[in-house]
C-alpha positions in Angstrom: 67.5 58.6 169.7 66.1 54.8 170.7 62.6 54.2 171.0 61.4 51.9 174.0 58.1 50.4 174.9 57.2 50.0 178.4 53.7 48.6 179.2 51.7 46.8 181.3 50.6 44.3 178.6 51.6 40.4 178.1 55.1 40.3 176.2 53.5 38.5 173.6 50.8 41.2 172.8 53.7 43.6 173.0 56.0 41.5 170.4 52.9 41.5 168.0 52.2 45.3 168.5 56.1 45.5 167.8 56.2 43.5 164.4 53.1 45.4 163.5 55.2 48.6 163.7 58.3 46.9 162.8 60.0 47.8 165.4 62.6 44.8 166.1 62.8 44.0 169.9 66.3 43.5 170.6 65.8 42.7 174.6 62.8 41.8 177.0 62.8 42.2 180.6 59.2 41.5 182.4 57.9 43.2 185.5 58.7 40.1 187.3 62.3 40.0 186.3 62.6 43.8 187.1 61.3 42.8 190.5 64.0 40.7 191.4 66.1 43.4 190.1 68.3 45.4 192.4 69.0 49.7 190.6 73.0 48.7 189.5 71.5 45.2 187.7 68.6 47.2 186.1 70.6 50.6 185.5 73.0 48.1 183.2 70.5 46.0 181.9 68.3 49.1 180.6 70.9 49.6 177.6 70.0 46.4 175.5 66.1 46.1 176.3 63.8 47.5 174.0 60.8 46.1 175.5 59.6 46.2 178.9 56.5 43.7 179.2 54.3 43.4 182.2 55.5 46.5 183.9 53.2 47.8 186.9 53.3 51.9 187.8 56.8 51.7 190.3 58.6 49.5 188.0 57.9 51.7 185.0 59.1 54.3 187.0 62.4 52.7 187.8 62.9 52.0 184.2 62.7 55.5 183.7 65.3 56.5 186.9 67.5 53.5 185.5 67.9 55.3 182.0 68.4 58.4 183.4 71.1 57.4 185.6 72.8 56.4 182.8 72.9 59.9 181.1 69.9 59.9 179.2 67.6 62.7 178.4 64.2 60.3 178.8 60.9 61.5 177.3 57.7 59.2 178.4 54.7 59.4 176.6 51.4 57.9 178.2 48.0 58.8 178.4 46.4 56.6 181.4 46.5 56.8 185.2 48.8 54.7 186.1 50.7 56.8 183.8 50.9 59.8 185.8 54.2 59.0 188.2 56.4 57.8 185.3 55.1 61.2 183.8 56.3 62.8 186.3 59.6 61.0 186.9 60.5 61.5 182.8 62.4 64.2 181.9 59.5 65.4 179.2 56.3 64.1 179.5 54.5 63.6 177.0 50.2 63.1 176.9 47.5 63.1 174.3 44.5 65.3 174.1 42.2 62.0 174.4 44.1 61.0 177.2 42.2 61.1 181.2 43.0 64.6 183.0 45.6 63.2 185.7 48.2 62.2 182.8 47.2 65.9 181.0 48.6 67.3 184.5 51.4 66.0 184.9 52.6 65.6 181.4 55.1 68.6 180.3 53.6 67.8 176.7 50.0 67.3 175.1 49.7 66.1 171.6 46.8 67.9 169.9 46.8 65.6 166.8 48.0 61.8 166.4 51.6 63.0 164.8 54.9 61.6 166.8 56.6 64.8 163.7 55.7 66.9 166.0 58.1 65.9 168.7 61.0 65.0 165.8 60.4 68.4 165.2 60.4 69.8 168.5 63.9 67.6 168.7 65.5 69.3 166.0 64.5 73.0 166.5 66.1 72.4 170.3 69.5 71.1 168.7 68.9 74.1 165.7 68.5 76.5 169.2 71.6 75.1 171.3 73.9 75.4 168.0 73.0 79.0 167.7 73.3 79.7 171.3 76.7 77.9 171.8 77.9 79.8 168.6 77.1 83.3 170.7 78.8 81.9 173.6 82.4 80.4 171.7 82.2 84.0 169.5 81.4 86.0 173.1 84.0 84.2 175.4 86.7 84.6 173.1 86.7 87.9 171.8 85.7 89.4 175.6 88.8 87.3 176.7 91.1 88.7 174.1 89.7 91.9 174.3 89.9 92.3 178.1 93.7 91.1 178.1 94.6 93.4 175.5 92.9 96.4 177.2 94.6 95.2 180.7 98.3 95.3 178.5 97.9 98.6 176.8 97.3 100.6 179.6 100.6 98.8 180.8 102.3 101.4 178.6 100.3 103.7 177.2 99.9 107.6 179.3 96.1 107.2 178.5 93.1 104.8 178.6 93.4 102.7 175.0 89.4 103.2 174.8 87.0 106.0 176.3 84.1 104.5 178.3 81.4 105.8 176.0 83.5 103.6 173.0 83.3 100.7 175.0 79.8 100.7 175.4 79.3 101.6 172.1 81.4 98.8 170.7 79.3 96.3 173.0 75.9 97.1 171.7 77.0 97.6 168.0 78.5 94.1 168.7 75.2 92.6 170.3 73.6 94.4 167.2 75.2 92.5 164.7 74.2 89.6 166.4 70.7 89.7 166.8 69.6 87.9 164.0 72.2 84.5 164.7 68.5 82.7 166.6 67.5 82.7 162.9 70.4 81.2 161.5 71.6 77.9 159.9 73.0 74.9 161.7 75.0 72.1 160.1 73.5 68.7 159.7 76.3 67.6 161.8 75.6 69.4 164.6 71.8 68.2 164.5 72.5 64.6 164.2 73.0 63.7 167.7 72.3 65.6 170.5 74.8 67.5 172.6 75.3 68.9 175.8 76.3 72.2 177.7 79.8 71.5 178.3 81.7 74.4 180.2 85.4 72.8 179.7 85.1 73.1 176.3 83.6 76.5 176.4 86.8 77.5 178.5 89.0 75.7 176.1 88.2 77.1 173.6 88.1 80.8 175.2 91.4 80.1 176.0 92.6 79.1 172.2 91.2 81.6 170.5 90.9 84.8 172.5 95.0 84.6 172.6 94.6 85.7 168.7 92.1 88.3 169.2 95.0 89.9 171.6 97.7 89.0 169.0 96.0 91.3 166.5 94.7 93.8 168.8 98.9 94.7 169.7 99.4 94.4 165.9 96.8 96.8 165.3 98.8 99.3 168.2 101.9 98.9 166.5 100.6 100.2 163.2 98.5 103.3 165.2 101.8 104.3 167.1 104.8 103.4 165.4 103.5 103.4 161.3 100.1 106.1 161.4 102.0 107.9 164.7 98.1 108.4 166.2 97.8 110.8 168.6 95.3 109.6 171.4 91.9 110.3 169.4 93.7 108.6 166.1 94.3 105.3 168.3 90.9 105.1 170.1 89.1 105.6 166.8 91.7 103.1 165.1 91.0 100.4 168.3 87.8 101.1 168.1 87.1 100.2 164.3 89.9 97.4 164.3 88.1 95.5 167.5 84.3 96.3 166.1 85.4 94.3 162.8 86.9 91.4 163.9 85.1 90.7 166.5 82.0 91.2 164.1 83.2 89.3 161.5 85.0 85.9 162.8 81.2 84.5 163.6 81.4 83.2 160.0 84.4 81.0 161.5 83.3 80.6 164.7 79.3 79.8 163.0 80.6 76.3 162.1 83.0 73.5 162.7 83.5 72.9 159.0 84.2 74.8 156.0 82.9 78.0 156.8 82.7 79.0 152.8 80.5 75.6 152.2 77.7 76.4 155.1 75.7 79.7 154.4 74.9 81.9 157.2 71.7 83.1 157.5 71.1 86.4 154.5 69.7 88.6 157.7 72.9 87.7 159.7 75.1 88.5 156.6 73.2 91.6 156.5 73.8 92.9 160.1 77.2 91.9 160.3 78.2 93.6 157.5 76.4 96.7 158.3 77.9 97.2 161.2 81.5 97.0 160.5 80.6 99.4 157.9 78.7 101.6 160.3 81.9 101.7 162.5 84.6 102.7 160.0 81.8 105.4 158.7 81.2 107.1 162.4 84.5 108.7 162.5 83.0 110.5 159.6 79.8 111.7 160.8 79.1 114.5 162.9 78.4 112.1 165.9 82.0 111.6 166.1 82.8 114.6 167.8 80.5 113.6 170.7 81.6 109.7 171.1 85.7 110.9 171.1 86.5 109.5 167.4 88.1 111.1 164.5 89.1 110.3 160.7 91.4 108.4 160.0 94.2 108.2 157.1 93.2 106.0 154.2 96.4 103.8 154.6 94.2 102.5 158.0 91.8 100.7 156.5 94.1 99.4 153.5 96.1 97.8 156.6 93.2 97.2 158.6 91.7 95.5 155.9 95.1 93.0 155.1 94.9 92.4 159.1 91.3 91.4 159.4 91.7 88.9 156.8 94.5 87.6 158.2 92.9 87.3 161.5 90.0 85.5 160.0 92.2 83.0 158.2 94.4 82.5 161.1 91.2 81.6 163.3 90.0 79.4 160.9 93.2 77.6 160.8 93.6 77.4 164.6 89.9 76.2 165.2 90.7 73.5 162.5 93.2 72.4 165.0 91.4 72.7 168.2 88.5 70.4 166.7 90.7 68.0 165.7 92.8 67.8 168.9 89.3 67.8 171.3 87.6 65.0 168.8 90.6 62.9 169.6 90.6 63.9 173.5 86.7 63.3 173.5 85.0 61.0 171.3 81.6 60.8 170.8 80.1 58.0 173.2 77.6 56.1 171.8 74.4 55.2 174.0 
């Protein structure tokens, strides 16, 4: 974040307000120099002003449009009339509760009390918010994409459908279920230090690394039902069922965080629902609901093999992701504005 002042006051009553605040001014353009300005001279100039001195209505509007052009997210904050169309042109504006009613309208924003925390805080929740979204999105893509392929291979050679209709649903909304507390959760310092942006490449990129495992132990998983437990249909629907529910479930404490996943805590609620719902999914073959959603008990070996496979999923993912971060740092590094 940079913090720049753009006013309508002398530059010398603007450097003085500045060393009050100690704020150093590292550049000065005045309206008059912005004049003579064409939008390529002032779009490159913008980066290493600080201050803008002397600035009528348009010209602090062009500021504005000069910044944004060059990627940034621009917030304005003013509280005057001649406020109102670089309120507007900002991305967020931002008014005061003592300020006249035109700026209140068209600012996206009004302070209630004199505290510039609030929007520090308001910056941070939004970073906290697009963590926990984007950690939905990597978990979602790449699970529905492994899932999906394997589902598209078994029925390449299997006489029936590898999961009933009803399991599939099921499996979605226990899935969603376990998810439902990730808003609330934890988001490393890391990923709240600078701000970042939606970016659907590395969304697909990342699909496309890690939904390939998913599949990997999805066949493993059909091996063991067919050639080592010699399922009948039931057997290996349950079996999928409990397999996919789990480690789709579970790798959000990889997927959660682009570090150490044993040194950043998930949220206790998140632990919570994950956890109960794998549990809930290799109890249901159990229960008399089975009968009714097309599963059945399975041998104990199972889940002595599942259990070996799931953490060797989990460990494999977070190896692979290790990778990937390291490989798309080096293909995209930060870019500092």
């Amino acid at each position: 974040m940079a913090v720049k002042i753009v006013t309508g006051d002398n530059e010398l009553v603007a450097r003085h307000v500045c060393g009050e605040l100690g704020l150093a001014v590292t550049g000065v353009l005045t309206g008059a120099q912005i004049e003579a300005m064409n939008d390529d001279a002032l779009r490159a100039g913008v980066a290493s002003v600080n201050l803008f001195a002397r600035a009528n209505p348009q010209q602090k509007t062009r500021v504005l449009l000069a910044l944004k052009a060059r990627g940034h997210v621009v917030g304005y904050m003013g509280d005057g009339i001649n406020d109102a169309p670089s309120l507007h042109a900002a991305d967020v504006g931002i008014s005061v509760e003592s300020g006249v009613d035109v700026a209140k309208q068209a600012a996206a924003m009004i302070l209630m009390r004199s505290d510039l925390g609030v929007l520090h805080d308001g910056i941070i929740e939004g970073r906290r918010t697009f963590g926990n979204v984007m950690k939905y999105i990597m978990m979602a893509t790449s699970s529905n994409f492994g899932n999906m392929f394997s589902m598209a291979a078994a029925t390449l050679f299997l006489p029936y459908l590898p999961m009933l209709p009803l399991q599939v649903l099921l499996n979605n909304f226990l899935y969603d279920l376990s998810e439902t507390p990730l808003p609330l959760d934890n988001v490393d310092d890391a990923d709240l230090a600078r701000p970042r942006r939606w970016d659907m490449a590395f969304i697909r990129d990342f699909m496309a690394t890690i939904g390939p495992i998913s599949s990997l132990f999805d066949f493993l998983t059909f091996y063991v039902l067919l050639k080592v437990l010699e399922a009948g249909e039931r057997e290996f629907h349950t079996g999928w069922f409990v397999e996919s529910l789990a480690t789709q479930v579970l790798v959000i404490f990889i997927i959660r965080t682009r570090g150490n996943p044993l040194k950043s805590r998930p949220h206790p609620l998140l632990v919570a629902t994950s956890l109960g719902i794998v549990a809930l999914a290799a109890i249901l073959p159990y229960t008399p609901l089975a009968a009714m959603l097309g599963l059945v008990p399975l041998p104990p070996e199972f889940f002595a093999i599942l259990g070996a496979m799931v953490a060797a999923y989990l460990l494999l993912v977070e190896l692979v992701k290790r990778w990937f971060f390291r490989r798309w740092e080096r293909r995209h590094p930060p870019v500092a504005t």
